[in-house]
C-alpha positions in Angstrom: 70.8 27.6 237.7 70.2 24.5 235.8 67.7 24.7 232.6 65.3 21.8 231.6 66.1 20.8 228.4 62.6 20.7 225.8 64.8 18.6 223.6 62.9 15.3 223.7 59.3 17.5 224.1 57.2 16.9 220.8 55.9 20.3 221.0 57.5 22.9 218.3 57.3 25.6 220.4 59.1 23.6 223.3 61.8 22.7 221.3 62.1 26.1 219.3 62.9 27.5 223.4 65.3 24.7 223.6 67.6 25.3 220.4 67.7 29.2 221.2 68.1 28.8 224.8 67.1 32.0 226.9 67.0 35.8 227.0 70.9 36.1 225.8 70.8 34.4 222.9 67.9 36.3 221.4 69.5 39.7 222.5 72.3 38.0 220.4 70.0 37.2 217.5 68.4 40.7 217.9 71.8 42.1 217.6 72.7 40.1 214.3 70.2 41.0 212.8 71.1 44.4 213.4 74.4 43.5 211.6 76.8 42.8 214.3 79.0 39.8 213.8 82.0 40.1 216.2 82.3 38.9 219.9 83.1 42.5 221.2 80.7 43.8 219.3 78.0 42.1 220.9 79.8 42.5 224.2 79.2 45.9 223.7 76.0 46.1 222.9 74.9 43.7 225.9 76.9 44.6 228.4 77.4 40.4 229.0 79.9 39.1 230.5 82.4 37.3 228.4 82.0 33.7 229.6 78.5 33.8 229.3 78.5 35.4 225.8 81.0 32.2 224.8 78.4 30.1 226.2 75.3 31.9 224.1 77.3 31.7 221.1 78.6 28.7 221.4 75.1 27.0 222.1 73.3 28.8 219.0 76.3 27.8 217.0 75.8 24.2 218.3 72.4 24.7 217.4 73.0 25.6 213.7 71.9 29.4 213.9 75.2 30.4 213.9 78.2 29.8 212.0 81.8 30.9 213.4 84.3 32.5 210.3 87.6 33.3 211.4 88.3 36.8 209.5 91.5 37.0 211.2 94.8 34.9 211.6 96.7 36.7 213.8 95.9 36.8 216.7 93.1 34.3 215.9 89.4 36.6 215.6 86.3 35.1 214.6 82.8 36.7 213.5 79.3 34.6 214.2 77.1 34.5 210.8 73.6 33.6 210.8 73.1 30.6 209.2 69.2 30.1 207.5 68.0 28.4 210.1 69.0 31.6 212.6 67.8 34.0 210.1 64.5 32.0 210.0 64.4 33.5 213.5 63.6 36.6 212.1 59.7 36.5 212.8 60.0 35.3 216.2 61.8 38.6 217.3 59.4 40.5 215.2 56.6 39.1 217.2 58.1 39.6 220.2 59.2 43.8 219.2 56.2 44.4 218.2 54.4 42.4 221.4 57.0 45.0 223.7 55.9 48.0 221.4 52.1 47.3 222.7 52.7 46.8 226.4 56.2 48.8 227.1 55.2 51.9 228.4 55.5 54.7 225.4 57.1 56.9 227.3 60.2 53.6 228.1 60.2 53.1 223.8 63.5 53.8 222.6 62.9 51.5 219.2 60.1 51.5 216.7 60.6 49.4 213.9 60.9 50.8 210.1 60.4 50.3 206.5 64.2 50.6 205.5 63.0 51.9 202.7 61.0 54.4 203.5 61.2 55.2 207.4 57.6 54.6 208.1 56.6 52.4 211.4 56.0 49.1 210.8 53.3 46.8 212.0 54.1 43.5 212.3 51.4 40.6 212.5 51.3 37.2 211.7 49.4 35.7 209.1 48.7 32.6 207.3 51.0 32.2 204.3 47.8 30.1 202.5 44.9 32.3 202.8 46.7 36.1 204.1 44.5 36.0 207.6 45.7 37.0 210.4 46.7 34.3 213.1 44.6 34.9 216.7 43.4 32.7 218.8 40.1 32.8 217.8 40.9 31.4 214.8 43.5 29.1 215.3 43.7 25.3 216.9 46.4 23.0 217.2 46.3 19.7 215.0 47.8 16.2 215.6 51.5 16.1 213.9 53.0 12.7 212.6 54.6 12.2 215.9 51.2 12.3 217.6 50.2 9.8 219.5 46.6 8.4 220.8 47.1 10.8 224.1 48.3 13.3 222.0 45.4 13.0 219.5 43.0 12.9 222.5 44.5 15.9 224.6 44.2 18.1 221.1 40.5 16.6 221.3 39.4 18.1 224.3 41.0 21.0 223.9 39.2 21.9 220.9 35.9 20.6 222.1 36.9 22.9 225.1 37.5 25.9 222.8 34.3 25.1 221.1 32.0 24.4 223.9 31.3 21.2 223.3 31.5 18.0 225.9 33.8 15.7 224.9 
């Protein structure tokens, strides 16, 4: 099945899906940051098959959340590192966990996620690093970026007057 590519989309969240590709490569992310670094170890733990794990890895390595160390000479055996900008990744999967803990049925929920320190269930939300508030809908619109142009500026325009009830 061919993808559409996001790449030349101005939206964030567009190209975010673009640079880590599709359900895979955040299982492989989820895994990492779980501490598994080797290719059989995330064969493993998915159950993928080997060509398309090459191709995950590959791609988020391509993409700069990965970085491949060879640990071993012979035979040749490399381990996949996040890099910061895959570790940044880290609240996305949050959101998503913790978006799975509310709608999974309870009964299906293998996984909670802890305080390592202390064992007590976490829950995640996201917030505004400026003012601590949480981030909803309600209170939250989109604004025109630096690469916005007059259709983008308009589109947000109507949106918001939309959201606010206002004619526009």
């Amino acid at each position: 099945m061919q993808r559409t590519s996001f790449a030349n989309f101005k939206c964030p969240a567009a190209r975010a899906l673009d640079s880590v590709g599709d359900w895979w490569s955040m299982m492989i992310l989820r895994d990492a940051f779980h501490g598994l670094t080797r290719f059989d170890e995330f064969q493993k733990s998915l159950g993928i098959a080997p060509n398309i794990l090459t191709r995950r890895l590959g791609h988020l390595i391509d993409e700069g959340l990965f970085e491949k160390r060879l640990y071993n000479e012979r035979p040749a055996r490399y381990e996949y590192v996040l890099t910061a900008k895959g570790r940044d990744f880290f609240p996305v999967l949050m959101a998503l966990f913790s978006w799975g803990r509310r709608h999974v049925p309870q009964e299906d929920l293998a996984f909670l996620l802890g305080n390592a320190a202390s064992g007590e269930e976490r829950q995640p939300m996201l917030v505004d690093a400026a003012s601590g508030e949480e981030l909803k809908p309600e209170n939250t619109c989109l604004l025109p970026g630096p690469a916005a142009d007059e259709g983008d500026r308009e589109r947000i325009a109507r949106m918001r007057a939309y959201y606010l009830g206002i004619d526009a």
